[in-house]
C-alpha positions in Angstrom: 33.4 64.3 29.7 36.0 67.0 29.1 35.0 69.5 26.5 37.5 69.5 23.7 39.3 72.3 21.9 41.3 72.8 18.6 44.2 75.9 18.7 45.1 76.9 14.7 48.0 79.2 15.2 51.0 78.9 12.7 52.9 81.1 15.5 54.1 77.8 17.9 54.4 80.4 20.6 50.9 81.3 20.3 49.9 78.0 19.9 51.5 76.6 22.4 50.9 79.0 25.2 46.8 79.2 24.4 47.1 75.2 24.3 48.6 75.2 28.1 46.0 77.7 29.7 43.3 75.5 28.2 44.7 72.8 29.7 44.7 74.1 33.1 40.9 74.9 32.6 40.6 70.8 32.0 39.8 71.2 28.5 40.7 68.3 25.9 43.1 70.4 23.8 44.9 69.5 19.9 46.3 72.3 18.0 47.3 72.4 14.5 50.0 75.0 12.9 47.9 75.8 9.9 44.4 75.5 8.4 44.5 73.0 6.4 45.6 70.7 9.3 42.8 72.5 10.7 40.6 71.2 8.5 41.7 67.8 7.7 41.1 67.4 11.7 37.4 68.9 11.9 36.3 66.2 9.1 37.9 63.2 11.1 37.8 64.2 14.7 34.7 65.7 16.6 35.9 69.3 18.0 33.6 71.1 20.1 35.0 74.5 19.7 37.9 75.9 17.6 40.5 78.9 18.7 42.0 80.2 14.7 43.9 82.4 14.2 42.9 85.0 11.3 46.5 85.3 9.1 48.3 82.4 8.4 50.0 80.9 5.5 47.9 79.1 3.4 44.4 79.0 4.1 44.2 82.3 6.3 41.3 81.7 9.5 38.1 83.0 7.7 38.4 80.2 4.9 39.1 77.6 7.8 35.6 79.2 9.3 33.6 78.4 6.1 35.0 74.9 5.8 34.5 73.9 9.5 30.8 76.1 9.3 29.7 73.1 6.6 31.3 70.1 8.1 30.7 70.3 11.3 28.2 73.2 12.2 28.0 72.7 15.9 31.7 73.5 16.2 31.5 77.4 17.6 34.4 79.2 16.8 36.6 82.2 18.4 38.8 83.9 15.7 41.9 86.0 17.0 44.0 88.4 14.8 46.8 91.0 15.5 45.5 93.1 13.1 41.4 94.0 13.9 39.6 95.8 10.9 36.1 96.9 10.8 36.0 94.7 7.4 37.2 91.7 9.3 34.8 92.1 11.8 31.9 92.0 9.6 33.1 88.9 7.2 33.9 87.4 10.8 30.4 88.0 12.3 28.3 87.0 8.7 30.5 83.5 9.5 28.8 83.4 12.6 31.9 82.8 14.6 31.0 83.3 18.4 33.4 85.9 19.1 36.2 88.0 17.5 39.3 88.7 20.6 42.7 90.6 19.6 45.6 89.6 19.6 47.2 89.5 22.8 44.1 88.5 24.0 44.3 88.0 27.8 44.0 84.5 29.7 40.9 85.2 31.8 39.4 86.8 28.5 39.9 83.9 26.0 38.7 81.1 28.9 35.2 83.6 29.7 34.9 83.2 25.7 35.6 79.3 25.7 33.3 79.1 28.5 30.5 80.9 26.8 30.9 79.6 23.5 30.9 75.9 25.4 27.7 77.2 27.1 26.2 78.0 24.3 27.0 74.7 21.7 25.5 72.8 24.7 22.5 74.7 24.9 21.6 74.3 21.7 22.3 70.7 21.0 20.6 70.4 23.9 17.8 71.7 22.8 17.9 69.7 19.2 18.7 66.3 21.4 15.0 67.3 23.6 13.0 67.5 19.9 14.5 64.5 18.3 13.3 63.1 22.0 10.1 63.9 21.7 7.7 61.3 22.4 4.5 60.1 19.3 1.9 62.4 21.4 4.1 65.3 21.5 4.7 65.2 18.3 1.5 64.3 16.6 0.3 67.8 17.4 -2.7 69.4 15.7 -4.6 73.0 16.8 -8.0 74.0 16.1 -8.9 77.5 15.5 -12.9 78.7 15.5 -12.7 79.3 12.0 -12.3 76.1 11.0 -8.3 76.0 10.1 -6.1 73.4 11.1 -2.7 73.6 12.0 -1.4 70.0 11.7 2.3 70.6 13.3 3.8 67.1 13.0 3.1 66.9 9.1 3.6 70.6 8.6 0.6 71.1 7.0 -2.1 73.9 7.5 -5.4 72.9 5.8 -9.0 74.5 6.2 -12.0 73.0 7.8 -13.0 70.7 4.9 -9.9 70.3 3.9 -10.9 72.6 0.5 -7.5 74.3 1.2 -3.9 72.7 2.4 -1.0 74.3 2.5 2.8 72.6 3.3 5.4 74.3 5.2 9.1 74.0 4.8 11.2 72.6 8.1 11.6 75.7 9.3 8.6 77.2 8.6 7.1 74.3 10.4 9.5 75.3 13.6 9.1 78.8 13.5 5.1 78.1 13.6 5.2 75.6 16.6 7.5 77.5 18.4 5.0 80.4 18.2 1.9 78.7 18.3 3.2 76.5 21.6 4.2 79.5 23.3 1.1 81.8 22.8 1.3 85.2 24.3 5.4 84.6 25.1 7.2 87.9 23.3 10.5 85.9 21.7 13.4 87.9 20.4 14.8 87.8 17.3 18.0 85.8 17.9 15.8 83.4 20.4 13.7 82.6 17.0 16.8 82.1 15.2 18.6 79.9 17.5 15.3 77.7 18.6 14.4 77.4 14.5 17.6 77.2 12.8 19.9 75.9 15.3 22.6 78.2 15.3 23.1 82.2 17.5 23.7 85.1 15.8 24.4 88.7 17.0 21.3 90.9 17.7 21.8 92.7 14.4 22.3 90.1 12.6 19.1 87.9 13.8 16.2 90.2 12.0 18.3 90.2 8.9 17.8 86.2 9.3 14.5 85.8 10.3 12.7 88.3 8.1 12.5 86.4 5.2 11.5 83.4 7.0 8.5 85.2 8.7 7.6 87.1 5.3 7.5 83.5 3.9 4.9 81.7 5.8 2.9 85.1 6.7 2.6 84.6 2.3 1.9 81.0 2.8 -1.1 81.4 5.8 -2.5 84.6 3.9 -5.8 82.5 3.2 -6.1 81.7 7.2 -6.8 84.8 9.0 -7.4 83.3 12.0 -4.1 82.1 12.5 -1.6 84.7 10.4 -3.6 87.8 11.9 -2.0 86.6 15.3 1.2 86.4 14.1 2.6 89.7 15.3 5.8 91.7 14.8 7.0 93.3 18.2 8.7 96.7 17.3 12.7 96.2 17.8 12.2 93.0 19.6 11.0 90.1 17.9 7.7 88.5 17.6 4.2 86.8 19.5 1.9 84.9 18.8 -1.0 86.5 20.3 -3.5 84.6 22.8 -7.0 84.4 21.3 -9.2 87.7 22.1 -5.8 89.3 23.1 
């Protein structure tokens, strides 16, 4: 199934000439002259990643980027401007667009981005599709620790040996955990955690800034289980392990 591709370029040139090298890479290609078009077509037609251009009349690319990032967030998005500024860079990457070319961005650069950003959407519904897929015994997962504490993953619930103590976990608390706790001794990076946990990449600067609070959070929430939040540990300017017992 051919992968398909929305162009927002107000410059018909532009939009035309990105359209035909897509095409000749076998790509399912639309493209709209504005972002509201832009827009109207993300709600009603499934796009799997979207070329926008940053200034147009109207609603200028970064506002098409927040729209699209709401209603449909497994769209990845490559934004392309004539006119690069360090600001726009950063307003562009807190979006979380996959990448940021300039304008006039070569062929064999913009298909290596389309392929990569392709790559990556269907790596990570992928992954999504394989937990949804999970079978009643994989999910109905529980852990026993020697001090008593279980970690009941498939309710998200963390309770002591008599049950004198419980604690709930958000969703993603809940998926940060079993990530960690079913990969025991495995080092992950930070943007590994974000993209297995939240469902989305981010740049390697970005990722800590995401995942901190998250961590913070349910290190707060396990405080009264020692045996499980004292292996929780950070890995200087890499990410974090769950350490294996005696380790």
């Amino acid at each position: 199934m051919k992968s398909i591709i929305l162009v927002v370029d107000d410059e018909p040139v532009a939009r035309q000439s990105l359209s035909d090298i897509l095409r000749l890479e076998g790509y399912s290609v639309t493209s709209v002259p504005n972002g509201q078009l832009a827009v109207e077509h993300v709600r009603t037609h499934p796009v799997d990643l979207m070329i926008v251009d940053l200034r147009m009349p109207g609603m200028d690319g970064l506002e098409v980027i927040q729209v699209v990032n709401h209603v449909s967030p497994d769209t990845e998005v490559i934004l392309l401007t004539a006119h690069g500024s360090t600001e726009t860079a950063v307003q562009a990457l807190r979006l979380r667009i996959h990448d940021y070319l300039l304008k006039p961005a070569l062929p064999t650069q913009i298909v290596a981005s389309v392929r990569k950003g392709l790559a990556r959407r269907d790596a990570r519904v992928r992954g999504r599709a394989g937990s949804d897929l999970m079978s009643d015994e994989e999910t109905a997962l529980e852990i026993k620790f020697k001090d008593g504490t279980v970690a009941d993953l498939s309710r998200r619930i963390i309770r002591s040996s008599q049950k004198k103590h419980v604690v709930h976990l958000t969703s993603a608390e809940g998926r940060l955990l079993r990530v960690l706790l079913e990969n025991a001794g495995k080092v992950f990076s930070h943007r590994d955690l974000v993209l297995r946990v939240q469902g989305y990449d981010t740049s390697p600067q970005e990722a800590p800034e995401v995942l901190r609070p998250l961590v913070s959070r349910l290190r707060h929430k396990l405080a009264d289980f020692p045996d499980l939040v004292n292996r929780i540990s950070s890995v200087r300017g890499t990410g974090y392990v769950f350490e294996e017992e005696g380790g």
